[in-house]
N, C-alpha and C positions, 0 to 999 in steps of 0.2 A: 295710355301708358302701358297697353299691355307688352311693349318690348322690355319696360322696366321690368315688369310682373316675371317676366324670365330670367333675371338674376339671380333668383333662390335655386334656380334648379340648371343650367350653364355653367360649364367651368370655360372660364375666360382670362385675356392680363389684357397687358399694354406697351405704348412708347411718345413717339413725339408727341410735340404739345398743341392741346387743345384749348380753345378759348376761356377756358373754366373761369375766369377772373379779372372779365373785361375793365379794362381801367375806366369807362365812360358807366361803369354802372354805383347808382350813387345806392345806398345804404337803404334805402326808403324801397324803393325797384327790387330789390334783394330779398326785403323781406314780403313781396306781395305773393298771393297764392299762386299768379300763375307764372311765375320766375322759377318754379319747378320744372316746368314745361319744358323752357327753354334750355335749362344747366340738363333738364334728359335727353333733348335733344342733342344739345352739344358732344356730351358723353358718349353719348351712342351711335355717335358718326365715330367719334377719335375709336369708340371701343372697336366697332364692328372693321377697323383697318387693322389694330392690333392685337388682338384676340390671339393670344398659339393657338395654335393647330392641337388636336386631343380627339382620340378615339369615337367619342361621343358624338362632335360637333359637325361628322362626314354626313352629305354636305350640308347640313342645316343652317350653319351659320356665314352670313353672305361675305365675300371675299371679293380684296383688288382683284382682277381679271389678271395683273403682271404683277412683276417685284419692282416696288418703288419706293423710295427711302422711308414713308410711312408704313410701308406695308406688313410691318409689326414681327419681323423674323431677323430684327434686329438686337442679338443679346449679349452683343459686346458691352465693356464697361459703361461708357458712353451710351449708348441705347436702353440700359438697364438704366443708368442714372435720368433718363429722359422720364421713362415710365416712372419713377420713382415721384417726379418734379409733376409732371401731371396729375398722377392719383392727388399727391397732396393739395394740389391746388383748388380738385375737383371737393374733396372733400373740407377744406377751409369754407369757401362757398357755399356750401349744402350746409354745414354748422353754424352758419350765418343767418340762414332764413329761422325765422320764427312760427313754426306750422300752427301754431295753438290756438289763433280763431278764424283758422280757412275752414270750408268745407272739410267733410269725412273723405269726400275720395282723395281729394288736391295730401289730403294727412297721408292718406293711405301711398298714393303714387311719392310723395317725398321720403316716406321710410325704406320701401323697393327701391327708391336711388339711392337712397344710403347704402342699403344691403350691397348695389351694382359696385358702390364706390371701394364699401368696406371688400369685395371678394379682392378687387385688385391689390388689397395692402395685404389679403389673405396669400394670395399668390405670390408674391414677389418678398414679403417681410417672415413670413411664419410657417406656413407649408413652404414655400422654396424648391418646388420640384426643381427651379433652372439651375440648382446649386448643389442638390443630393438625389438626384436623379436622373440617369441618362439615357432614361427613355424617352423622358421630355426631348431633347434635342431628335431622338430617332421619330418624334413625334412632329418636329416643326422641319424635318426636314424630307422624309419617307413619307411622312402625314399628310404632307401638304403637297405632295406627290401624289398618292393615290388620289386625295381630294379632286385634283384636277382630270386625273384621269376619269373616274364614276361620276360625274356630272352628266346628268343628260346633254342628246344631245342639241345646237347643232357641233360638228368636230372640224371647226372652223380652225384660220388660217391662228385668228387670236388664242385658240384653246389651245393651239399644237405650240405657240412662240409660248407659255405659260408652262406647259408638258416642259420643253425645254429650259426653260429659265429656271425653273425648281429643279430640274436634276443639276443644274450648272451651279444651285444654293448649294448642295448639301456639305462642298468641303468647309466652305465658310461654318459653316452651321457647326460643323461637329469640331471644328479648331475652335472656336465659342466656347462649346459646352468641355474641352477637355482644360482649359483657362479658367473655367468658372467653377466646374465640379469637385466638392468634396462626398465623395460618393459613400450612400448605407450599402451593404453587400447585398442585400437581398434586393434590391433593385440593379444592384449591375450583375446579378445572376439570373433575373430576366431578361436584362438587354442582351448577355452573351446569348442568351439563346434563341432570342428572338432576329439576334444576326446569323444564327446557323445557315448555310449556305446562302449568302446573301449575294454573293456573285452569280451562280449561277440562276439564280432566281432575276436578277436587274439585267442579265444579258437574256432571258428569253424575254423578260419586257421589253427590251432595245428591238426586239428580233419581232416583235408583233406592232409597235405603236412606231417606229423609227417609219416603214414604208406610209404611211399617213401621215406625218408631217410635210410641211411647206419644204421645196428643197434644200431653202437653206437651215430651216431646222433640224431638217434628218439629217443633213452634212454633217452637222454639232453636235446632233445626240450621242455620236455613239462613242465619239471622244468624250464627252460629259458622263458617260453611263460607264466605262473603263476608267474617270477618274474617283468616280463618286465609289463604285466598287474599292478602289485601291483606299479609300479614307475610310470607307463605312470597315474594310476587312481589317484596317490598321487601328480603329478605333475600340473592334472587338478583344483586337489583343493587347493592347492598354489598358484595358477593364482585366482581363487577364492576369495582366503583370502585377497588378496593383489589388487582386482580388483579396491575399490573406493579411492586408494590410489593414482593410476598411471596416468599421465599427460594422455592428449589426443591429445597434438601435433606429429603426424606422418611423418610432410613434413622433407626434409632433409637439407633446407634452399637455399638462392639463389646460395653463393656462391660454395656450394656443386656440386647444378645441374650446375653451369655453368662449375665446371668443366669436370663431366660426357659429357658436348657435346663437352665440346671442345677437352677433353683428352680420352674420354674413344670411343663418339659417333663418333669424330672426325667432326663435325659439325663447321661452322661458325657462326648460328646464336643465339641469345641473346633468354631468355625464352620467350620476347614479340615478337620476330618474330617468335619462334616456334608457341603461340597460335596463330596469326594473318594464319599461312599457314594452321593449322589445322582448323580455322574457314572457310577459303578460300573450304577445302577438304569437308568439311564436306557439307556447302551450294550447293556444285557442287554435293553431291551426293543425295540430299533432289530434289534439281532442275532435275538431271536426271529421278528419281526415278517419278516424276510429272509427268513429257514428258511422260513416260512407259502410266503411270495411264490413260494420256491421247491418246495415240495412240490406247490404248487396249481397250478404253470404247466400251460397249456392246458385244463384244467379249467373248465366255464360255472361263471357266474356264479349265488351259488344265491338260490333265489326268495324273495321278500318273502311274510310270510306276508297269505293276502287276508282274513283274519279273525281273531275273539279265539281259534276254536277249532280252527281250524290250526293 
């Protein structure tokens, strides 16, 4: 289970549906130890198609090779209501096993699927980036762009049709996100500027990765790379238009975060004992950092090393 074990520290979502809630499984099957196995396995095929794309998960977390109605960069109404119908299904099921006299790991491995189960209701119900945040979208659409590009290689015929098909996502993508978003400012005051010159920046990638594709991909790209410019440049100034509009509250409020610690972080304590332990951490490393300062006075400065084999 250690794919589950990665839940606590992954930011991941979702969409179509997965087996979570086979009608041939009777009550008795459901509640056996290793019926954990099987609802993490299940989960963890549907998660690892739908997972967005996020800063962190370049490339670690494993991806359709193309864009296929599963392939989770689905965030229209309909696609969002699909994730929605599978989390719950996922987590109905899991609430259903009775972990109480399985072994400590089988306990252990079925609270990590809960935490897997609970992130996706964190993501879609309570943080809500795909709703007040439009980086998210710069994230499953640009995101999932570079993704394919920084993959090792080989820079096969399949990677360059994938290059392609992701730039041919992004208008879809960013019409999604301007139908979905009600936007905090201080996140569309990152995305403005995170699209600062975003044209000329997608046409010297056209101009470097276009002569490496299959010929009929390079044919397409450079039409998909002048549309995706025209929607990503149109999207910046939407954010724009709408900037002195938008609230400025960004928090996700208490009862949200408590239950990110409890259900997602799987944590016990309250946000006042999270600050109090990070004020504890933080003094302890100010105070370390002193001692140093003091030990070392008068002592040079020591040398930068002038090679890999120094």
């Amino acid at each position: 289970m250690v794919r589950i074990g990665l839940a606590i520290l992954m930011a991941l979502a979702v969409t179509p549906a997965v087996d979570c809630l086979p009608a041939s499984r009777t009550a008795s099957t459901a509640t056996a130890a290793n019926d954990v196995q099987k609802l993490g396995s299940d989960f963890w095929a549907w998660r690892d198609r739908n997972a967005p794309f996020n800063g962190d998960d370049i490339p670690r977390i494993p991806r359709p090779a193309l864009a296929t109605p599963d392939s989770g960069r689905d965030w229209s109404a309909a696609g969002v209501a699909s994730k929605r119908q599978t989390q719950a299904e996922c987590e109905a099921h899991w609430k259903a096993m009775s972990p109480s006299g399985w072994p400590v790991p089988q306990q252990v491995d079925y609270q990590l699927l809960g935490s897997a189960i609970a992130r996706v209701r964190w993501e879609l119900d309570l943080n809500r980036a795909w709703q007040r945040d439009p980086n998210f979208y710069l994230s499953q659409s640009l995101g999932a762009l570079v993704q394919a590009l920084v993959e090792p290689p080989p820079f096969d015929a399949d990677r360059g049709r994938t290059i392609r098909i992701r730039m041919e996502e992004i208008p879809a993508l960013l019409a999604s996100g301007e139908t979905n978003l009600q936007v905090a400012r201080p996140f569309a005051e990152l995305a403005i500027k995170s699209l600062h010159d975003i044209g000329p920046r997608l046409r010297n990638l056209e101009t470097e990765v276009g002569p490496m594709l299959a010929a009929g991909d390079s044919a397409a790209f450079h039409p998909a790379t002048e549309k995706a410019i025209g929607v990503l440049e149109s999207y910046r100034r939407w954010l724009e238009t709408h900037l002195g509009s938008m609230p400025e509250q960004t928090a996700v409020g208490r009862t949200n975060y408590e239950f990110f610690l409890r259900r997602v972080a799987l944590l016990p304590y309250t946000p006042e004992e999270m600050l109090r332990i990070a004020r504890e951490e933080w003094e302890r490393a100010v105070a370390f950092e002193q001692y140093e300062k003091q030990r070392n006075q008068g002592l040079p400065e020591l040398k930068i090393a002038a090679n890999i084999d120094e």
